[in-house]
N, C-alpha and C positions, 0 to 999 in steps of 0.2 A: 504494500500500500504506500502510494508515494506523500513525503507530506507536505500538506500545503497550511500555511502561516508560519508565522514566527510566534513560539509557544514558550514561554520558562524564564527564566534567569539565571543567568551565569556570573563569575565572577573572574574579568580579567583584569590584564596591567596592563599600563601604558609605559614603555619605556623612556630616558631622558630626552630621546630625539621625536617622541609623538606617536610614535609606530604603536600599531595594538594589532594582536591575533583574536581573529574575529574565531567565534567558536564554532566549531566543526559543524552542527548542525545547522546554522545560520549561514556559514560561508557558503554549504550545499544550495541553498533556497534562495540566495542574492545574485548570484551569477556573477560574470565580468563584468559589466556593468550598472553599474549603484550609483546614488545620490548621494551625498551628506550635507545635511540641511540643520540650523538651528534651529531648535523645537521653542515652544512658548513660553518652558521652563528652563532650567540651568539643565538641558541634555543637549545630544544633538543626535538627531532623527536619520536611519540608515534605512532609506530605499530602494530596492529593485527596480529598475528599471522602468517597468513597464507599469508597475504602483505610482513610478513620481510621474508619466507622464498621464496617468489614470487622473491624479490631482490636477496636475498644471493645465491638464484639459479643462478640467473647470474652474477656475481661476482666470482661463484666458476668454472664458467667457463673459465676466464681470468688466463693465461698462468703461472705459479710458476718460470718459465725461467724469464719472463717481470720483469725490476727490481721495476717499477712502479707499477706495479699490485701488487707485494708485498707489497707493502709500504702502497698502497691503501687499500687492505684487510686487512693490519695490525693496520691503524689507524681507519677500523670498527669495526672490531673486537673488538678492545682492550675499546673502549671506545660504546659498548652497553652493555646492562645488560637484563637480565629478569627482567618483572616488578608483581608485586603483590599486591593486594589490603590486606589494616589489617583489621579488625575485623568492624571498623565504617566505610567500602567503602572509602577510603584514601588509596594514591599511596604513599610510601616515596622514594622523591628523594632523589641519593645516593647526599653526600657532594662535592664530587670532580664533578661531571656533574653539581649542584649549579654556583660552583664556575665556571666553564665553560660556562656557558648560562646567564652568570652575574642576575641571580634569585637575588631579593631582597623578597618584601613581594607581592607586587603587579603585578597579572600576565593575561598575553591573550591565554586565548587556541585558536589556529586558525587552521580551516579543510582545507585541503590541500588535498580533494579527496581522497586517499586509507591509510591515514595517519593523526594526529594532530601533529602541535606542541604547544611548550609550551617557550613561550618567558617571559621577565622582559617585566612592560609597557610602561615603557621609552625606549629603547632600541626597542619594537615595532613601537612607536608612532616615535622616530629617521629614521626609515628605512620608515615611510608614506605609509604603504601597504593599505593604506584602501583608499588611495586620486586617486579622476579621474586622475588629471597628471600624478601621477605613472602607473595608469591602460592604458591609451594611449601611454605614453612611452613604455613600454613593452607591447602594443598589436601590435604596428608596428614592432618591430623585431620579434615577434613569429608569425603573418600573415604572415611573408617571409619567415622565415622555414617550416612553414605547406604546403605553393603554393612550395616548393622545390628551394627557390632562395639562396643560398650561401653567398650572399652576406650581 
């Protein structure tokens, strides 16, 4: 059975030149060509391909009149890159997306279904994505958008 998404969390390192070893089951699902995009929070968002242009297709359909949609596409744009593996299966994050995702040494790849990211583990462990309180907290507002309640 082949698998489709990015499921789990792993825990890798960033070495002092930015390079990270994406994990084996993720490296399989992303292919040669990938995104890397900074997310809304201190991570940054690792694409396949054919996911970031799944997005950007809708994206590029919001209005160039809108002054927001401007702004919106301007700060995706400007702060994704193409990603690349070197020669030993290593990704090198660029320095400024680093310094954006507050990357130290120590980091969590976590699957996010059509997508991973890649956080510092502190700054993970801060945000408690992994705790049942957070997961019932945020299932009760998402069960009320799914049944269509507004509120």
């Amino acid at each position: 059975m082949a698998m489709k998404g990015f499921l789990s969390q792993f825990d890798v390192t960033i070495d002092d030149k930015g390079r990270v070893r994406i994990p084996a089951k993720f490296k399989a699902q992303l292919g040669e060509d990938f995104v890397i995009a900074c997310g809304s929070s201190a991570c940054l968002k690792i694409y396949p391909m054919d996911k970031w242009e799944k997005l950007t297709a809708q994206v590029d359909q919001l209005s160039e009149f809108d002054e927001d949609a401007e702004q919106f596409k301007r700060t995706l744009y400007t702060n994704a890159s193409f990603g690349e593996f070197d020669a030993a299966g290593r990704v090198l994050i660029p320095k400024r997306y680093r310094a954006y995702a507050e990357l130290k040494k120590d980091l969590i790849a976590s699957g996010v279904g059509d997508h991973f990211e890649l956080w510092d583990a502190e700054n993970w462990q801060k945000g408690d994505y992994a705790s049942l309180a957070k997961r019932r907290d945020l299932q009760k507002g998402i069960a009320a958008k799914l049944s269509g309640d507004k509120a």
